[in-house]
N, C-alpha and C positions, 0 to 999 in steps of 0.2 A: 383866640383866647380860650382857656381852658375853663371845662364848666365840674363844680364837685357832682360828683355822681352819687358819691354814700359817704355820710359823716359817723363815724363808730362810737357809740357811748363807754365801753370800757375801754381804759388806757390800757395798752401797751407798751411792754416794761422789757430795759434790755441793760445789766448790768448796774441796776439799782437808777438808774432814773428813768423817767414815767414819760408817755408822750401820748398827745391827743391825734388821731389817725382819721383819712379822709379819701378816699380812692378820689380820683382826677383823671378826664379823659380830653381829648380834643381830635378833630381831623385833623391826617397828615397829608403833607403835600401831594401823597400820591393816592389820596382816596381812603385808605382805610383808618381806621377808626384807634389812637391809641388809650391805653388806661395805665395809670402808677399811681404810688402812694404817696404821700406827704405826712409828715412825723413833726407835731410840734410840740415842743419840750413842753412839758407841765411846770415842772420844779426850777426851772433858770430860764434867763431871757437869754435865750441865744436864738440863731436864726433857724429858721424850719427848715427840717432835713427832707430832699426831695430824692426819692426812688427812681431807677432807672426802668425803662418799661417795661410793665409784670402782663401786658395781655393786648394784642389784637386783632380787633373785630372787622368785620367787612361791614357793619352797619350800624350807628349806634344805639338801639336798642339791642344790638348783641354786647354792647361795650357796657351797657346799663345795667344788665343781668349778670354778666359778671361778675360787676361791683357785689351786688346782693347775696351772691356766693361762698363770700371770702369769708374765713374761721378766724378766731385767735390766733392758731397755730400758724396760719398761713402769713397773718400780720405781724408775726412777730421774727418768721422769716425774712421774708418783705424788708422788718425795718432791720434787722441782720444784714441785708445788703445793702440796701441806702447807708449804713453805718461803715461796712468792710467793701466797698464796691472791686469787684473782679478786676485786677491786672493781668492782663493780657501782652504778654511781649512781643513785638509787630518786630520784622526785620526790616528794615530801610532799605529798597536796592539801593546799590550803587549806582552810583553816576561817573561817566568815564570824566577825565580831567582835560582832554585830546577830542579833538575830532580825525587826526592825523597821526599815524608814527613819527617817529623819530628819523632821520635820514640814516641808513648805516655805516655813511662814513663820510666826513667833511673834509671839503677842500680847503688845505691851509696853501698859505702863499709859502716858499720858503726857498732862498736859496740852493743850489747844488752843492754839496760840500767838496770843499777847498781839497785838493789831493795833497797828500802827506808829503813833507818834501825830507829827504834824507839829512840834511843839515840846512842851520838858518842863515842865512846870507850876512845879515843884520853884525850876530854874535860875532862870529868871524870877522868881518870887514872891519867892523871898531876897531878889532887889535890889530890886524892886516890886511891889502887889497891884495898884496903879492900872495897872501898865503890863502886867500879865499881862491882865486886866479887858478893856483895849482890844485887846489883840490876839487875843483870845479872842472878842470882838464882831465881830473881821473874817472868824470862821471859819460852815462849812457844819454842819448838824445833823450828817452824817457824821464829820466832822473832830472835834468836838466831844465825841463817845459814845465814837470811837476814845481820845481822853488820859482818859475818864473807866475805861475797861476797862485802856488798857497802865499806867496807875498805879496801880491799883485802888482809885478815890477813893472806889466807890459798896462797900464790905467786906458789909455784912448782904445786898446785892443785890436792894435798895427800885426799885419800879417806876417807872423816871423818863423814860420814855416817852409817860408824857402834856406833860413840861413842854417850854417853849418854848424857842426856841436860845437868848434870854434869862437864861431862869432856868435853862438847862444853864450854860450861863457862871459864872453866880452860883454854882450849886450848885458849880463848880471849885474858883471862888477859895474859897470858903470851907472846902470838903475840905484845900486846899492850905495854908490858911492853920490852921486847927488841927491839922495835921500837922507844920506848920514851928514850931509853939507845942511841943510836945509834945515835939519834938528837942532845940528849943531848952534844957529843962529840965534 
């Protein structure tokens, strides 16, 4: 609890209203001895304005003497500060959001893509299996493997690497052609 130390007979004035002044000290947690002022309006009921701390002592009869010190001039200081109290702008550190980076690169699942096949089996075949047949006889083994992979004629993924660009052809139209059966239904 805080004890008055020295109560001041002349008011003290700051912007045309009047206030009754009072030095106030108490021990602080850590031992020494604090002292501030208190300002209580004369002229209107409003709450008593308390000062932030103007002096401390190592003992309180050093806090005591203080009190007895204090001038006009310095009380009207005093209540100059209890009135405008000092902002101070603190920077906040930051705080990380993370205890961890970020991975640099994630693993997506994804298919291999499809190789590009030089013509669609599909298009062709509707209009004709004869005419898909011959222009399938003009292509390269490569060419061939590529329309049987990007349409996916060969489904169960039967070994057909032994067979000839011949019977790769054959094997097409005929995927193509019970495929185009099967739509058609």
């Amino acid at each position: 609890m805080a004890d008055v130390l020295k109560s001041f007979d002349d008011p003290v004035s700051n912007q045309g209203r009047r206030f009754h002044a009072r030095a106030v000290g108490r021990q602080a947690p850590d031992g020494m001895w604090d002292g501030w002022l208190e300002f209580e309006p004369l002229d209107a009921r409003t709450d008593v304005i308390v000062g932030p701390i103007e002096s401390r002592q190592p003992e309180a009869h050093d806090l005591a003497y203080w009190a007895t010190g204090l001038t006009p001039v310095f009380l009207e200081g005093a209540l100059n500060r209890a009135l405008n109290p000092l902002t101070v702008r603190v920077k906040i550190p930051e705080v990380s959001a993370s205890d961890f980076p970020a991975p640099r690169m994630h693993a997506a699942m994804v298919s291999p893509p499809r190789p590009e096949a030089v013509l669609d089996p599909f298009e062709i075949g509707e209009r004709s299996l004869d005419v898909l047949r011959q222009e399938l006889r003009a292509l390269n083994r490569p060419r061939l493997l590529n329309i049987i992979a990007a349409y996916d004629l060969n489904p169960k993924g039967d070994d057909i690497t032994w067979m000839t660009d011949a019977q790769l052809a054959t094997f097409i139209v005929t995927a193509t052609e019970v495929q185009l059966t099967k739509s058609a239904r």
